[in-house]
Structures are given as structure tokens and as C-alpha cells.
N, C-alpha and C positions, 0 to 999 in steps of 0.2 A: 467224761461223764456229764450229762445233758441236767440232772439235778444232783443234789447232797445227800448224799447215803442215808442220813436221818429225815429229809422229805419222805424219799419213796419208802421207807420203814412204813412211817406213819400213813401215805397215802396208800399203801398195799393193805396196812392194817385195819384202816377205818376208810372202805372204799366206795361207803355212800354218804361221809360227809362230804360236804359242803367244803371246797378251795378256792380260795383267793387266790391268783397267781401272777407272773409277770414273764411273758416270755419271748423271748430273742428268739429272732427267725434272721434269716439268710438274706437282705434286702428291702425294699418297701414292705412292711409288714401290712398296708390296705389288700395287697395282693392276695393274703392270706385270711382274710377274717372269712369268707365264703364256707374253707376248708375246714376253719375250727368250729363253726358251727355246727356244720354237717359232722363232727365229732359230739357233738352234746355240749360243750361249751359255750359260754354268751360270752359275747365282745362287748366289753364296757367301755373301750376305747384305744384307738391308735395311736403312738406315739413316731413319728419321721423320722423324727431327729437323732432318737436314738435305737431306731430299729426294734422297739418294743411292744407289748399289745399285752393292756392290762386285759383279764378272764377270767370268769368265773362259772364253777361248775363244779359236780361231784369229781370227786378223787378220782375213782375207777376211768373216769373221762381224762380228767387232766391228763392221767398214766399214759392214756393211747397219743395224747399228741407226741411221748417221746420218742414215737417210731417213723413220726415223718421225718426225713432228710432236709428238710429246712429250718427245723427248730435246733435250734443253735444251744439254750439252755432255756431253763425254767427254774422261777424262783418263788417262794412265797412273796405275798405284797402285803406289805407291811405300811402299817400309817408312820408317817414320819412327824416329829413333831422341833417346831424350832424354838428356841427361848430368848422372849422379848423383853 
């Protein structure tokens, strides 16, 4: 499964909010920002290292990029916070 049964709940349910995402693609993921745009999604940024490409854009959008064969998984993106 490409996200968590309680994501796509929520993004089927509410599918013109606004998602945050994080999502694992199949290789360089620069390869791909062309194609998630052209889905409705904005590329806020690439990640090399670990094959990932923060996004954001409505739900109903997010949803479509589960059917391309490169997207490996999708995650919410979440703030992380450290304690100093």
C-alpha cells in the first residue's frame, strides 16, 4: 500500500483540503517534479539523499499521484521538533 488506510480515508473525505506531503519515488526524485506538477501539486523541494520530494497541494491531487508506478509511498509531512 503506497499510503495508510487512515491518510486516504481522510484525503478521499476532505478532497479539496489542502496536503502536506512526503513522497518516495523510484530514483532521483528531480526527475520527477515536472510530473507532479503537471498533477496539480507544488514542489517545495527535493530531497537526493533520500529519494524524497516534499508537496503540497489539494487532497483530490495528492490522491492521483498514487497511480503513477514511481511513487513508491506517500506520507503526511509532519514538523519535526528537537529538544534542546
Amino acid at each position: 500500500m503506497k499510503a495508510s488506510p487512515d491518510l486516504l480515508r481522510v484525503w478521499r473525505e476532505q478532497s479539496q483540503a489542502k496536503a502536506a506531503v512526503i513522497v518516495h519515488v523510484d530514483g532521483d526524485p528531480t526527475q520527477y517534479v515536472t510530473a507532479i506538477e503537471q498533477l496539480g501539486v507544488s514542489v517545495v523541494r527535493t530531497f537526493r539523499l533520500t529519494n524524497t520530494i516534499a508537496a503540497r497541494g489539494l487532497a483530490r491531487d495528492v490522491l492521483s499521484l498514487l497511480d503513477q508506478p514511481w511513487v513508491i509511498r506517500i506520507e503526511a509531512d509532519q514538523t519535526i521538533t528537537t529538544m534542546t
